[in-house]
OpenMM code with the backbone's topology and positions (N, CA, C; nanometers):
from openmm import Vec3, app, unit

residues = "UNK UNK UNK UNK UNK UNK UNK UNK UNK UNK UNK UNK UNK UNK UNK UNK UNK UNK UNK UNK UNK UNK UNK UNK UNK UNK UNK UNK UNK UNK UNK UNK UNK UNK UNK UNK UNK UNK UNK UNK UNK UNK UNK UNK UNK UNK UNK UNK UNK UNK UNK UNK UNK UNK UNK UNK UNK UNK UNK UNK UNK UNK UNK UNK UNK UNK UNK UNK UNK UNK UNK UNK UNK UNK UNK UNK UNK UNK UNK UNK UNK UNK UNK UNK UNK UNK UNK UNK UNK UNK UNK UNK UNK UNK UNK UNK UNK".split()
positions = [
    Vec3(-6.8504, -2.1490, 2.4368),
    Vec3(-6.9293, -2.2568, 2.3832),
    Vec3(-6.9530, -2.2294, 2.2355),
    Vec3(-6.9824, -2.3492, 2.1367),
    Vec3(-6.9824, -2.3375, 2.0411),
    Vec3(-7.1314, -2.3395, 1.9648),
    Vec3(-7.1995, -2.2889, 1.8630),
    Vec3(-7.3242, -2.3139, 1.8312),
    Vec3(-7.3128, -2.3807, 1.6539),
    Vec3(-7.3611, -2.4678, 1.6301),
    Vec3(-7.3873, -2.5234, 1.5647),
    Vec3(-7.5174, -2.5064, 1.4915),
    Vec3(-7.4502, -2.4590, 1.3227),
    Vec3(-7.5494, -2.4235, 1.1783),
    Vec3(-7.5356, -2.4770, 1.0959),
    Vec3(-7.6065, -2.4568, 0.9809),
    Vec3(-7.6227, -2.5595, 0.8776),
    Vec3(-7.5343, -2.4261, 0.7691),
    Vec3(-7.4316, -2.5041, 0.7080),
    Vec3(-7.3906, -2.4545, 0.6099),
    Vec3(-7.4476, -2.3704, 0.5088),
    Vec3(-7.5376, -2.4923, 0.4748),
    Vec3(-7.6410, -2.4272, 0.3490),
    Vec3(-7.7409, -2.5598, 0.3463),
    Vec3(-7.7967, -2.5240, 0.2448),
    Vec3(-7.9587, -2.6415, 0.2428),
    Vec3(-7.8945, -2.7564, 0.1931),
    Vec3(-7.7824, -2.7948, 0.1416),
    Vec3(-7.7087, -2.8833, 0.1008),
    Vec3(-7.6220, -2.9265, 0.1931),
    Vec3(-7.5474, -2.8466, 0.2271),
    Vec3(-7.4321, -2.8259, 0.2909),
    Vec3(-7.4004, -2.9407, 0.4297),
    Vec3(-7.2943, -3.0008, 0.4627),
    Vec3(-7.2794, -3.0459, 0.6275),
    Vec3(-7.2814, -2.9214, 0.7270),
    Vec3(-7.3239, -2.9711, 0.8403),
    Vec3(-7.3018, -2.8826, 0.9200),
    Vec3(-7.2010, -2.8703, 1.0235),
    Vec3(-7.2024, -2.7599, 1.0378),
    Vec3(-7.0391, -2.6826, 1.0930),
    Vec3(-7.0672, -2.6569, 1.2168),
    Vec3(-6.9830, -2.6044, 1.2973),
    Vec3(-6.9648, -2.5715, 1.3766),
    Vec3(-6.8537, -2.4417, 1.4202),
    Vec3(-6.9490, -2.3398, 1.5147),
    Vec3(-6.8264, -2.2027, 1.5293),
    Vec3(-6.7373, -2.2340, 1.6210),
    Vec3(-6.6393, -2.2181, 1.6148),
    Vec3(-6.5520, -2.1718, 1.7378),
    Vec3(-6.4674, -2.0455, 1.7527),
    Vec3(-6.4456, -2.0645, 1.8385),
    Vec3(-6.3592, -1.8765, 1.8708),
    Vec3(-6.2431, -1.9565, 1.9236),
    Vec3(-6.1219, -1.8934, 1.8383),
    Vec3(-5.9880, -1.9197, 1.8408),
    Vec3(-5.9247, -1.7930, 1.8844),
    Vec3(-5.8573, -1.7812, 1.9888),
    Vec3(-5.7671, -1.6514, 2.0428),
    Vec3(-5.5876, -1.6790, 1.9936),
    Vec3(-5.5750, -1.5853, 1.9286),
    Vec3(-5.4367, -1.5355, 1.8671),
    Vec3(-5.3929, -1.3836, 1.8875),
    Vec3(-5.2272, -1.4068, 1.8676),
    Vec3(-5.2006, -1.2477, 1.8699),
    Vec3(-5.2480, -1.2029, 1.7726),
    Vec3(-5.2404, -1.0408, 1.7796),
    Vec3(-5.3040, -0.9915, 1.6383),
    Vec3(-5.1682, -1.0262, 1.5522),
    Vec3(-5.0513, -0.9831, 1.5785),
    Vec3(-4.9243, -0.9880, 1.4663),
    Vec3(-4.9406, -1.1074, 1.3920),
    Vec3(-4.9396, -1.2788, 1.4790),
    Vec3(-4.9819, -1.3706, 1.4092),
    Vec3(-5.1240, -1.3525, 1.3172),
    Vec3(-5.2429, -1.2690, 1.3854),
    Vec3(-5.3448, -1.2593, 1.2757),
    Vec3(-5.3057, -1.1968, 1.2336),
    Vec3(-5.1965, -1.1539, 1.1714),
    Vec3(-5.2114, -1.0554, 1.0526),
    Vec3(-5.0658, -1.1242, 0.9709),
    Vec3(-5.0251, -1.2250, 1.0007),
    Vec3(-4.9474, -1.3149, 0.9204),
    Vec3(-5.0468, -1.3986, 0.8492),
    Vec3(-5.1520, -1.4439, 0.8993),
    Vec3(-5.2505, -1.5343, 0.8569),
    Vec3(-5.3518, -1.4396, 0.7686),
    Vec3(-5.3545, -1.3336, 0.7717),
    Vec3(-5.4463, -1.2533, 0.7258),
    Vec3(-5.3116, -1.2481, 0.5146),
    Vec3(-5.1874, -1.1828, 0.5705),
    Vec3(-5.1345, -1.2028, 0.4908),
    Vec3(-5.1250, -1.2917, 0.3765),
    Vec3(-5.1098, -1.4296, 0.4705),
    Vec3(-5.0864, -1.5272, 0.4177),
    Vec3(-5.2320, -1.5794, 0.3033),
    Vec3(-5.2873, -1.5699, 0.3433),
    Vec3(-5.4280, -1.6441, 0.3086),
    Vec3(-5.4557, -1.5375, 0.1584),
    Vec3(-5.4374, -1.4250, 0.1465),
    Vec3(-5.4460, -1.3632, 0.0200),
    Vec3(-5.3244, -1.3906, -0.0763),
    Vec3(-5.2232, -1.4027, -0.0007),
    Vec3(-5.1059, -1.3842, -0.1339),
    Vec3(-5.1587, -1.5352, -0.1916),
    Vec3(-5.1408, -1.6681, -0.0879),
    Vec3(-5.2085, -1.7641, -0.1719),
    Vec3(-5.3267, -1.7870, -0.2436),
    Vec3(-5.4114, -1.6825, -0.2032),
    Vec3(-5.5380, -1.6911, -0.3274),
    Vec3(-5.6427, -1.7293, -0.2743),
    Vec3(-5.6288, -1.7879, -0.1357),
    Vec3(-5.8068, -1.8400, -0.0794),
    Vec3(-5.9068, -1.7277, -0.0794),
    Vec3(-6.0223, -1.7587, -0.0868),
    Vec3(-6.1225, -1.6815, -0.0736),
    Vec3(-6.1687, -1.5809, 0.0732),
    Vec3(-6.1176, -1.6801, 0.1656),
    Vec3(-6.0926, -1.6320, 0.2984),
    Vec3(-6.0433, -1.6802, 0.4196),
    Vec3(-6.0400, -1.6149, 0.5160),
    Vec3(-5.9649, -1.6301, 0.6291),
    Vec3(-6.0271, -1.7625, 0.6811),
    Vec3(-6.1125, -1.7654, 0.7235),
    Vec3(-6.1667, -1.9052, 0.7320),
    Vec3(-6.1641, -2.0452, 0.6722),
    Vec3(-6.2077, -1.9996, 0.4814),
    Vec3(-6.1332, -2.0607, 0.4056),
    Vec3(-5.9863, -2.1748, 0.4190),
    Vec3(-5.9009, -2.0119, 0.4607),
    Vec3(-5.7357, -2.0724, 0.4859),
    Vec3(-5.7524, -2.1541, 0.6178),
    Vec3(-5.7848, -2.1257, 0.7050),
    Vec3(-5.7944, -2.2168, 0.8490),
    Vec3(-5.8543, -2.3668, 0.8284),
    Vec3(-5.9312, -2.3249, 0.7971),
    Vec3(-6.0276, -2.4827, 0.7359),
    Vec3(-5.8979, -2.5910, 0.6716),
    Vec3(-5.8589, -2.5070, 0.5740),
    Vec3(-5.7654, -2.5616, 0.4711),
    Vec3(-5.6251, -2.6178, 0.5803),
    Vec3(-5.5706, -2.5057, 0.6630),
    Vec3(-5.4522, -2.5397, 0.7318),
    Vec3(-5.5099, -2.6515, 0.8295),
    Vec3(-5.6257, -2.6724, 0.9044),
    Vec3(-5.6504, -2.7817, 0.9969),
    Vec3(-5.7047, -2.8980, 0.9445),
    Vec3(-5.7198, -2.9320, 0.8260),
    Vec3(-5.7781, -3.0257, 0.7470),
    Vec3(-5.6247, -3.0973, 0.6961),
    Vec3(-5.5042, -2.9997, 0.6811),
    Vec3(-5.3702, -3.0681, 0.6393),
    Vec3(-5.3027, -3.1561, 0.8121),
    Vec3(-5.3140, -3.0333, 0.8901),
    Vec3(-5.2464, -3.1117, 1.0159),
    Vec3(-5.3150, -3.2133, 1.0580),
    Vec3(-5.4616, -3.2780, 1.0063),
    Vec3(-5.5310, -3.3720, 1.0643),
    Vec3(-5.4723, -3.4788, 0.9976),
    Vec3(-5.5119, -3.4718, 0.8107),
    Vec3(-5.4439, -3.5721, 0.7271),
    Vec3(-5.3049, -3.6046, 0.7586),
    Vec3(-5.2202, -3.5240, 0.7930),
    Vec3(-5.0829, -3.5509, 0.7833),
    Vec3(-5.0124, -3.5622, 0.9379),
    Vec3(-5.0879, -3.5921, 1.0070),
    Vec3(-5.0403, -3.6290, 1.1331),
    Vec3(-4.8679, -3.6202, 1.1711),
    Vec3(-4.8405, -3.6835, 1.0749),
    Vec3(-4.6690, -3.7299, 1.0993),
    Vec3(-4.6134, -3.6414, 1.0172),
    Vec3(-4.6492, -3.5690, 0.9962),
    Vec3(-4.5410, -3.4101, 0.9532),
    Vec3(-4.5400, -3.3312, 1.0924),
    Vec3(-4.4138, -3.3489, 1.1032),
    Vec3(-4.4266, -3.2324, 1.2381),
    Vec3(-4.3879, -3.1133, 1.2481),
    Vec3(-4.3777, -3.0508, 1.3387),
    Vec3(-4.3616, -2.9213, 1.3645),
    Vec3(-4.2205, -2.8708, 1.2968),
    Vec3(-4.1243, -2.9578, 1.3115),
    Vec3(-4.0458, -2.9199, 1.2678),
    Vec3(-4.0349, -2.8844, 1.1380),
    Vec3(-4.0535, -3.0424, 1.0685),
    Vec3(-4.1011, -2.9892, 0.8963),
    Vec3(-4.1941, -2.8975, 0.8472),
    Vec3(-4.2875, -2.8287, 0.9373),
    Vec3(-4.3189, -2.6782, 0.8998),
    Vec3(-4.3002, -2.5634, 0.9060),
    Vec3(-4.2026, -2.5869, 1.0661),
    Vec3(-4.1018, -2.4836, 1.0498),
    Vec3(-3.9955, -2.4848, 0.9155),
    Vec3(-3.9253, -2.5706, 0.8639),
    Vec3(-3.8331, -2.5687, 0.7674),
    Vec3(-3.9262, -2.5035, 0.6438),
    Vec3(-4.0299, -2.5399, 0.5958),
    Vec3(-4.1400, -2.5117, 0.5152),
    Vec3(-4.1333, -2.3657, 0.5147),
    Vec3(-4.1900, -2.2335, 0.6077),
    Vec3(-4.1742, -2.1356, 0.6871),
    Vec3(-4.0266, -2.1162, 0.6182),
    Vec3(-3.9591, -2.1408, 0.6995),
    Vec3(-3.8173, -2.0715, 0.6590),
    Vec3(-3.7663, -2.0806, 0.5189),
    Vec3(-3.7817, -2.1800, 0.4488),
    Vec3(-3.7880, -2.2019, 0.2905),
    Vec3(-3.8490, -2.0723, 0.2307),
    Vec3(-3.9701, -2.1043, 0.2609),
    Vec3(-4.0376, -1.9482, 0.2332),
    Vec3(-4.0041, -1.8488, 0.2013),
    Vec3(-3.9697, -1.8038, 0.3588),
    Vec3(-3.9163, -1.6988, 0.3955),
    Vec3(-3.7779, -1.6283, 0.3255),
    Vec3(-3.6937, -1.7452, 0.3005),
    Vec3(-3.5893, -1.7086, 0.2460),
    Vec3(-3.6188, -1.6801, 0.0616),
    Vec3(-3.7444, -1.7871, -0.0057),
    Vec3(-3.7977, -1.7178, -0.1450),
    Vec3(-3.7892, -1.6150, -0.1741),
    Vec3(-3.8622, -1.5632, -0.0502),
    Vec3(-3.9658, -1.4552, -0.0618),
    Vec3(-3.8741, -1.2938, -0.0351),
    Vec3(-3.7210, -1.3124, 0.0429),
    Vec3(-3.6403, -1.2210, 0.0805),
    Vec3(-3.5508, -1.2416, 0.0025),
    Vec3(-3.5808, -1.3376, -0.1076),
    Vec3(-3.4207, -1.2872, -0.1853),
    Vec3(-3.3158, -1.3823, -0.1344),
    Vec3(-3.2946, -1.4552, -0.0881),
    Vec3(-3.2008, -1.5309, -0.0017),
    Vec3(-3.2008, -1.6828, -0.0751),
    Vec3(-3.2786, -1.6902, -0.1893),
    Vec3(-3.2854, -1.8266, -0.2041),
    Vec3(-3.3601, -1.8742, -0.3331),
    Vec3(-3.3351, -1.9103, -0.4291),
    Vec3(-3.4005, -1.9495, -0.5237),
    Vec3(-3.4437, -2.0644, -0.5467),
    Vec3(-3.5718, -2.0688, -0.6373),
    Vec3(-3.6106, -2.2143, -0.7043),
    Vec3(-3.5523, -2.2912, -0.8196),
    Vec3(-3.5773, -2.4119, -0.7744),
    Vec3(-3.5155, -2.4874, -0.8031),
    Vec3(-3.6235, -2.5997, -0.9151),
    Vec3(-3.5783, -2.6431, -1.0339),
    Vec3(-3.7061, -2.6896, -1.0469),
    Vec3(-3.6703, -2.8918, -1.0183),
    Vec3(-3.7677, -2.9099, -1.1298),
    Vec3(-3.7804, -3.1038, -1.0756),
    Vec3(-3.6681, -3.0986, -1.1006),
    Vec3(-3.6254, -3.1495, -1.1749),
    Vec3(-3.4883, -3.1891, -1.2395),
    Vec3(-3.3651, -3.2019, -1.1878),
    Vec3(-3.3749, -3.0268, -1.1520),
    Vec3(-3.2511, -2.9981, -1.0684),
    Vec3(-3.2477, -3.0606, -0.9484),
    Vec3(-3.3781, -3.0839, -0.8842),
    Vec3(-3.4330, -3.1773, -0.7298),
    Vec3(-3.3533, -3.2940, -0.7874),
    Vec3(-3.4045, -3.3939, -0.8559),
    Vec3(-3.3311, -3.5376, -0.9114),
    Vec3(-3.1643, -3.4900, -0.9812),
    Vec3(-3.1396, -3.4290, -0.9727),
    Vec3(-2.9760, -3.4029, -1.0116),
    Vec3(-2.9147, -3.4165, -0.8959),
    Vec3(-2.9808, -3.3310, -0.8089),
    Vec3(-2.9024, -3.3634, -0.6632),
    Vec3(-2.8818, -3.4587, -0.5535),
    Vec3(-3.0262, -3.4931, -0.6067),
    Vec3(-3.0285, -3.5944, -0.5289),
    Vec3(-2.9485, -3.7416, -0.5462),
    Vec3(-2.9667, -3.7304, -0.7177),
    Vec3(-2.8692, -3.8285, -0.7806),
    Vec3(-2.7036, -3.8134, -0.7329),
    Vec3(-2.6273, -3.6937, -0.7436),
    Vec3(-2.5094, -3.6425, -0.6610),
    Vec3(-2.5246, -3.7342, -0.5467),
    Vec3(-2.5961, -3.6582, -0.4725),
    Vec3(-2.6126, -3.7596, -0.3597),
    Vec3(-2.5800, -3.8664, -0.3126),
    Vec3(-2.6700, -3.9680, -0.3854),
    Vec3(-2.6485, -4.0932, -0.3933),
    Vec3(-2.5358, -4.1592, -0.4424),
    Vec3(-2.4490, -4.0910, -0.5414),
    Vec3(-2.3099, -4.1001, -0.6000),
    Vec3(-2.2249, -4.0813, -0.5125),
    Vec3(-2.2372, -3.9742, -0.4148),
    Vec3(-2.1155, -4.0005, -0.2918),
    Vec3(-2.1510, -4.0956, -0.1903),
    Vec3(-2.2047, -4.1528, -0.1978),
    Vec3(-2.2394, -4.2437, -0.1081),
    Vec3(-2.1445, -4.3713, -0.0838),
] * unit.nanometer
topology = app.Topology()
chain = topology.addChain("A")
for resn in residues:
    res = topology.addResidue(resn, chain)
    for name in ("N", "CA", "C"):
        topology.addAtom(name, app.Element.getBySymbol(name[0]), res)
């Protein structure tokens, strides 16, 4: 069950819950949430369930690809790309069409 506090004297009020995960995943999320810069773990959760609410119609899949994009940055496997080069290709693209 969940108990319900007041943020702060300003603040809306929240509500706790207890979320069960592996630890390996908590400690991808633990990862994750510093290299991007949030303040905290909670922070990042707030932040990640506030996107899957807004964005309904992004699915699983397109965050898996997201994830693997990443992943491949981050190992060397893949470089950035900036705007430009995005509209170059895409322009290609549209030229073989």
């Amino acid at each position: 069950m969940s108990d319900a506090h007041a943020a702060g004297d300003d603040g809306p009020e929240t509500v706790q819950i207890n979320l069960r995960l592996t630890e390996s995943f908590l400690e991808d999320i633990d990862a994750t949430w510093r290299e991007e810069g949030f303040n905290s773990r909670s922070e990042f959760l707030r932040h990640a369930a506030r996107d899957a609410v807004k964005h309904p119609s992004f699915t699983r899949e397109g965050w898996k690809q997201i994830a693997a994009s990443e992943h491949d940055l981050r190992s060397g496997d893949a470089e950035l790309v900036s705007r430009e080069e995005v509209f170059d290709m895409v322009d290609r693209d549209d030229d073989a069409e």
